[in-house]
C-alpha positions as CSV (number, residue, x, y, z in Angstrom):
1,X,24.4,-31.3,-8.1
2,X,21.7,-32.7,-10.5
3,X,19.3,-29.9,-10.1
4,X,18.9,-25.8,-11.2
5,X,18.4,-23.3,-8.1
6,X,16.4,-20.3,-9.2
7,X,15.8,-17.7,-7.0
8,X,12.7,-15.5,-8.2
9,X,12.5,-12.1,-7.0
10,X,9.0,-10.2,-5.2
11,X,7.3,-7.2,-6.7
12,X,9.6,-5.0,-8.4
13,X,12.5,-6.8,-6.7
14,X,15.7,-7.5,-8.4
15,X,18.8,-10.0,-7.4
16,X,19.6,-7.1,-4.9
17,X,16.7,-8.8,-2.4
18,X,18.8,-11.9,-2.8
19,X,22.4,-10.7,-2.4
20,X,23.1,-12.5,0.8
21,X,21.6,-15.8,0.0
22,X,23.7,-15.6,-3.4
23,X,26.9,-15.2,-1.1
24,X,25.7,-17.9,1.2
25,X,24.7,-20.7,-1.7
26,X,27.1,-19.8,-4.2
27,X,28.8,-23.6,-3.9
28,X,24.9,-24.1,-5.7
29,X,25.6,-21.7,-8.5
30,X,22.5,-20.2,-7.4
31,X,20.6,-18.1,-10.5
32,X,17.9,-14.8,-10.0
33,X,15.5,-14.9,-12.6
34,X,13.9,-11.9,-14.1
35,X,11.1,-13.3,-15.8
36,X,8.7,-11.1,-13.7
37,X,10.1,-8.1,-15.5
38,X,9.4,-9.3,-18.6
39,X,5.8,-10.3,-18.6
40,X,2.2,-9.6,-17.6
41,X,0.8,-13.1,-15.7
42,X,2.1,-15.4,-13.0
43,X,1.0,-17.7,-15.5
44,X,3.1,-16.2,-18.4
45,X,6.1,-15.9,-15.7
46,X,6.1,-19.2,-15.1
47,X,5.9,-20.2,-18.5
48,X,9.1,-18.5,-19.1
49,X,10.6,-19.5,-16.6
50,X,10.4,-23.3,-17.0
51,X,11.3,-22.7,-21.1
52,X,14.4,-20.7,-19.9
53,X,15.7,-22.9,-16.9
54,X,16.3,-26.4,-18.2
55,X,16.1,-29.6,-16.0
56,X,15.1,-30.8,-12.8
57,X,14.9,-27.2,-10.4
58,X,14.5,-26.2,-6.8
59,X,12.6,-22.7,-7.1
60,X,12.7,-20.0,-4.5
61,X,10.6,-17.3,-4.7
62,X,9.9,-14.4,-2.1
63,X,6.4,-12.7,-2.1
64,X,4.9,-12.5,-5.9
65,X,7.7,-14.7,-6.6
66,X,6.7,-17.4,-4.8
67,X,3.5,-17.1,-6.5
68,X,5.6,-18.2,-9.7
69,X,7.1,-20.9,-8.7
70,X,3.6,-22.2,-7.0
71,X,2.3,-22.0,-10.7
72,X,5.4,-23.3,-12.5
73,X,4.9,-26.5,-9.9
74,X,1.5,-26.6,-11.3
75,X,2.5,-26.5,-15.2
76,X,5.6,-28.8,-14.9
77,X,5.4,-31.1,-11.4
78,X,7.9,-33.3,-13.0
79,X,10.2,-31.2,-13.1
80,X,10.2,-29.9,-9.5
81,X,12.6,-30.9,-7.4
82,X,11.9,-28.9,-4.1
83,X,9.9,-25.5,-4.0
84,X,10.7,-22.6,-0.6
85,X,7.9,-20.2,-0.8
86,X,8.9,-17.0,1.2
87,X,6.3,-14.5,2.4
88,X,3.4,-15.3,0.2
89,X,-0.1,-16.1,-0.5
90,X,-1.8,-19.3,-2.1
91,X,-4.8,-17.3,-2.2
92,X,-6.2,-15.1,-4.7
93,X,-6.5,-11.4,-4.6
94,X,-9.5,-10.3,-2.5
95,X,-11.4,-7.8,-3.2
96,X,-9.7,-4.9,-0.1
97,X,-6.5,-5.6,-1.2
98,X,-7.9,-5.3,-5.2
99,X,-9.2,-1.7,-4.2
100,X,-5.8,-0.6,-2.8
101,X,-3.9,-1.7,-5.8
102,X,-6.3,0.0,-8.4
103,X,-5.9,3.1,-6.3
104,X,-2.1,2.8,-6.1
105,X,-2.0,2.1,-10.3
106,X,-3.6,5.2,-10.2
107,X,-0.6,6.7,-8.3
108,X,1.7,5.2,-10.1
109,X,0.7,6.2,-13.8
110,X,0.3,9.6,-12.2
111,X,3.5,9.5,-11.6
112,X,3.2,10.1,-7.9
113,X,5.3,6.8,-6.8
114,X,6.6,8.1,-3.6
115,X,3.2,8.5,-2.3
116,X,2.3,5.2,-2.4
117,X,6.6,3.6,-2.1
118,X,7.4,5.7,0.9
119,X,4.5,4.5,3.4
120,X,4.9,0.8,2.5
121,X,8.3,0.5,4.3
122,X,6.2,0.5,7.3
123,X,4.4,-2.8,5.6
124,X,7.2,-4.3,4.4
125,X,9.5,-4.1,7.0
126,X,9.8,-5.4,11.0
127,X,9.5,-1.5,12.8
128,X,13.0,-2.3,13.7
129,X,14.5,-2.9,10.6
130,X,12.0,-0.3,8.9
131,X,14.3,2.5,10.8
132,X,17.8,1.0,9.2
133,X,18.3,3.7,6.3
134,X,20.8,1.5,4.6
135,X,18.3,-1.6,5.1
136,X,15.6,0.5,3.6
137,X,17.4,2.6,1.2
138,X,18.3,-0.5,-0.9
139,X,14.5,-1.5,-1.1
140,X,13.8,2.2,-1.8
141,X,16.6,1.7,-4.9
142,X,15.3,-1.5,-7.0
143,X,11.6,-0.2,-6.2
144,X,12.2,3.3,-8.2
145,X,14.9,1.2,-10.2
146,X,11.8,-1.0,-11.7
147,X,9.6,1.8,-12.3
148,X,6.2,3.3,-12.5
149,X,5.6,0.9,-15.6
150,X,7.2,-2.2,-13.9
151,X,4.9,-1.5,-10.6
152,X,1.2,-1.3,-12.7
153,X,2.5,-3.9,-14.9
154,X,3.1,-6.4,-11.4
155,X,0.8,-5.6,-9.5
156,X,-2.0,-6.0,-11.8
157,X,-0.5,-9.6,-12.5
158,X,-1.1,-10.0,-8.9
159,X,-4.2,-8.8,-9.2
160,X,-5.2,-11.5,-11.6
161,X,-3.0,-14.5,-9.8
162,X,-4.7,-18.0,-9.7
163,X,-5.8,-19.6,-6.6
164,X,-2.8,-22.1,-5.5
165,X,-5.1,-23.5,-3.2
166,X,-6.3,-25.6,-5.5
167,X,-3.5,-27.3,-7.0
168,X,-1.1,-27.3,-3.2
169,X,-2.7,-30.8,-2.6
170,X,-0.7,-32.3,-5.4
171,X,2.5,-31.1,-4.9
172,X,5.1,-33.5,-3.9
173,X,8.6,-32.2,-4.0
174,X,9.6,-31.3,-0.7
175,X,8.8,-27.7,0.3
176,X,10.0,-25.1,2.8
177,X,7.6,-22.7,4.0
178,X,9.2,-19.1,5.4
179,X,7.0,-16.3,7.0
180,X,8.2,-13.1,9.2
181,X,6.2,-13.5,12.4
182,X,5.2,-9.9,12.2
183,X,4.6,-9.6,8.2
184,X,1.8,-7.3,7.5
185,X,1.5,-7.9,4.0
186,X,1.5,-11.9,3.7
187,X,0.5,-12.8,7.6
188,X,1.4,-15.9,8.9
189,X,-1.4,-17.7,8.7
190,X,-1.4,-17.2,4.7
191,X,2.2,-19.6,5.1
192,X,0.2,-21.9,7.6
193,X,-2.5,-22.7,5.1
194,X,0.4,-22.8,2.5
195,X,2.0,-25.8,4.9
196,X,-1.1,-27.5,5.9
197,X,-2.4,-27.7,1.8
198,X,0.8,-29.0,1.1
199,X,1.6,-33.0,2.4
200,X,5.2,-32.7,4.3
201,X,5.5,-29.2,3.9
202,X,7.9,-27.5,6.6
203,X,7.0,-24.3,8.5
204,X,9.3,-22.4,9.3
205,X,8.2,-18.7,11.1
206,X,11.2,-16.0,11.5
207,X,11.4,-14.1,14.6
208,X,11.8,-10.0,14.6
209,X,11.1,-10.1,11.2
210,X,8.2,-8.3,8.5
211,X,7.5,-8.9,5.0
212,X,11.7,-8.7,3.5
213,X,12.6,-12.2,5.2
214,X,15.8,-12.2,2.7
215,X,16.9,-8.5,3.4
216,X,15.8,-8.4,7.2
217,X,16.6,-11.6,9.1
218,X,19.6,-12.9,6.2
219,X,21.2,-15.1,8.6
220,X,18.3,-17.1,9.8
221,X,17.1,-17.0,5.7
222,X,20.6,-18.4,4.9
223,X,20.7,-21.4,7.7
224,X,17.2,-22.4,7.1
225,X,18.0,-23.1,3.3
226,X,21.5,-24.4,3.1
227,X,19.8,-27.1,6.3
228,X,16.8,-27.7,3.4
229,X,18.8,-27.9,0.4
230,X,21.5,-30.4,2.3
231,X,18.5,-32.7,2.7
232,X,17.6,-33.4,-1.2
């Protein structure tokens, strides 16, 4: 293997969202980052991540994590050797989904978490999978594990995330586009524009399946990138 598989984690997320895809790619010696955790822009995320994880890499990331590795293939496209963005957005914030954010930062320093962690299962999850307590209950876990602090912190880095669109076009490392047919909160036509900005891109849409592609549909998650990753 001459290249570094990082996995980055979504919002708040930790390697727990990626405990079946570690199991599945371990012969890979695949590695969860947490650079997310530890700073306050996509930019500055992906900064540390390229200064942290040495060589030629294939970057995963899932939701706000994909928007990391979108902006490390912008700083370093040398270095990229394959990108699968999960559940995302190449767009930037608009301004509905700016208004609920400000109102749940409010929330959150309030200390009143729950109010705004509890109904987003609904979001995040496919209805069937959203009534699987032991599904749910590990979302529910790293979400209150990261915090109040972790949750204004990330979201507001959202909040200010560049527009990918404009830097898609040049990308060429192969790239592997998932989306959960029924995700609320990146829809599928956010990963079709991903696909048709980026030249060769593949699409792939999951079946039964919301917003937690690696925690809700694992199996199909798993095939899809040990089939990619045997191509490079």
């Amino acid at each position: 293997m001459t290249f570094r598989l990082v996995l980055i984690p979504g919002l708040a997320a930790d390697a727990t969202m990626w405990r079946a895809q570690l199991a599945a790619l371990a012969p890979l010696d695949p590695r969860v980052t947490d650079v997310h955790m530890r700073h306050d822009s996509i930019e500055a995320m992906a900064q540390a991540l390229l200064r942290e994880e040495p060589g030629e890499l294939v970057l995963c990331g899932a939701s706000m994590g994909a928007m990391v590795a979108m902006e490390a293939a912008r700083q370093a496209p040398q270095r990229m050797r394959a990108l699968a963005l999960l559940g995302t957005s190449a767009r930037p914030e608009s301004d509905e989904m700016r208004s609920l954010r400000e109102a749940a930062i409010v929330l959150f320093e309030q200390g009143r978490m729950a109010e705004v962690i509890e109904p987003n299962v609904g979001l995040a999850f496919h209805p069937d999978h959203a009534a699987d307590a032991r599904l749910v209950g590990g979302y529910l876990d790293f979400v209150y594990r990261a915090g109040a602090g972790q949750l204004v912190r990330q979201n507001r880095a959202i909040m200010a995330r560049p527009d990918a669109r404009e830097h898609l076009g040049a990308v060429r490392c192969p790239v592997l586009v998932m989306c959960g047919k029924e995700d609320q909160l990146t829809p599928p036509e956010l990963a079709q524009e991903i696909a048709g900005l980026v030249p060769g891109a593949q699409l792939l849409m999951v079946p039964r399946c919301g917003h937690m592609l690696t925690m809700e549909q694992p199996a199909a998650v798993n095939a899809a990138l040990r089939a990619w990753l045997a191509r490079l």
